[in-house]
Each structure stands twice: as C-alpha cells, then as structure tokens.
C-alpha angles and dihedrals in degrees: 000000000000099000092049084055094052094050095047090048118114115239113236126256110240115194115211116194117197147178113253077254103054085046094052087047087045090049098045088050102047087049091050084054097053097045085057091053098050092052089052091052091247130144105268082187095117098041100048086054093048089050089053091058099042086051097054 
C-alpha cells in the first residue's frame, strides 16, 4: 500500500531563484546536455521542459 502512495504522490514544487549568471550557466549546461542526449539517441523530453522553465 506504501509503494501505490508514494507513486500517487505529487511531487513538490521547488522554487530556485538565480542571478541572470547562475541562469545563463544553468542554460548552457543544460543545452550542452541535451545536445549530448540527442547524439546518443536518448529522450531529450525532461530537459527541453526544464530549459523552458529556466528560460521564462
């Protein structure tokens, strides 16, 4: 029963606040990681939403 809670559980929301440099080194990294996923043939699903959000 455990195990089904855990799994219905929401995640929860965590709010980073950066600087505008920590958010362009967070971008650039997180471009370069999915540019490192695509060449391997890997689902690039989760970054590209994460990058959306750092860029807003």
């Amino acid at each position: 029963m455990e195990v089904l809670q855990m799994l219905r559980r929401k995640a929860e929301k965590r709010i980073v606040e950066l600087s505008p440099d920590e958010a362009r080194l967070l971008r650039e990294a997180l471009l370069a990681f999915r540019n490192k996923l695509l060449s391997a043939g890997k689902p690039t699903e989760d970054v590209n939403e994460l990058i959306i959000k750092v860029m807003k």
